[in-house]
C-alpha positions, 0 to 999 in steps of 0.5 A: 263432403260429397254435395249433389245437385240440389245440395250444390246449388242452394249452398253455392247462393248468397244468403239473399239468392237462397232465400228467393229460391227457397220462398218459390218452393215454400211460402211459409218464412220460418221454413225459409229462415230454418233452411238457410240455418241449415246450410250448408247442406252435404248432400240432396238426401240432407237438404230434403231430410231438412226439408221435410223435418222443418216443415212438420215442426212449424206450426199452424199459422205457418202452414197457413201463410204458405197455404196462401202462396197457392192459386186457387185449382183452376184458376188459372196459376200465375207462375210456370211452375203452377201452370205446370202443377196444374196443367190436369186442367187443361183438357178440363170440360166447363162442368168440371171447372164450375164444379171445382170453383164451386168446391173451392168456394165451399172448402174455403168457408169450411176450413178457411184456406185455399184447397191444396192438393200436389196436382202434378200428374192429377186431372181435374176431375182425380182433383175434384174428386179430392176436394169433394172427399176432403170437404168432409173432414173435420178441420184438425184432420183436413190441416194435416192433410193440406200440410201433407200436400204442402210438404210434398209440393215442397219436395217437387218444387226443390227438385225443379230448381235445378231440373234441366 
């Protein structure tokens, strides 16, 4: 059995060390649970296979508890990974920005969960533009895509466990 890098990493944890990592890539604890059931992982393609297969099984309020593991765009994300996700905002001008808080605001009433979106390579206004189109779908359509946006931010934060 041949384990890459990712792979490697997460089997060589204790069960305690693999759970910490794996809550920083998802906030949802029956993803968390699934994974470390999985284990040990013979490669990244697997884990990433398991990953995603997970995640699409779990439910609505599943999707919603790692949902509310996210800052709000543009307010200024807590952890580096989220700062680095984010970092579209940084040349972000005042309109921008109010208009986004504005946007999270109104999104939130609609749907009831933070606006997620995988921000990394997007700039604030490509962000704004998403929010301003997703405020127009119906609430099963926009649950789909906010766990689209989850399962990928998912594949990005795995992959950071173990970048350089």
């Amino acid at each position: 059995m041949t384990t890459e890098r990712l792979a490697g990493y997460l089997n060589a944890l204790s069960d305690e060390q693999a759970r910490a990592e794996l809550q920083r890539c998802c906030g949802a604890r029956q993803w968390v649970d699934a994974m470390l059931a999985a284990r040990p992982f013979g490669h990244d393609a697997e884990l990433l296979a398991s990953a995603e297969r997970v995640w699409w099984r779990l439910g609505r309020v599943d999707w919603l508890e790692a949902f509310a593991h996210h800052a709000r765009i543009g307010e200024g994300a807590g952890d580096a990974w989220s700062r680095r996700e984010q970092a579209g905002m940084d040349g972000a001008g005042e309109d921008t920005r109010r208009a986004l808080a504005q946007g999270n605001r109104d999104y939130e009433k609609r749907f009831g969960y933070v606006f997620l979106i995988c921000a990394t390579g997007k700039t604030a206004e490509q962000m704004l533009e998403a929010l301003r189109g997703r405020l127009m779908h119906d609430p099963a359509t926009e649950l789909r895509i906010a766990a689209g946006e989850q399962a990928s931010i998912t594949r990005l934060r795995l992959d950071n466990l173990v970048a350089p």
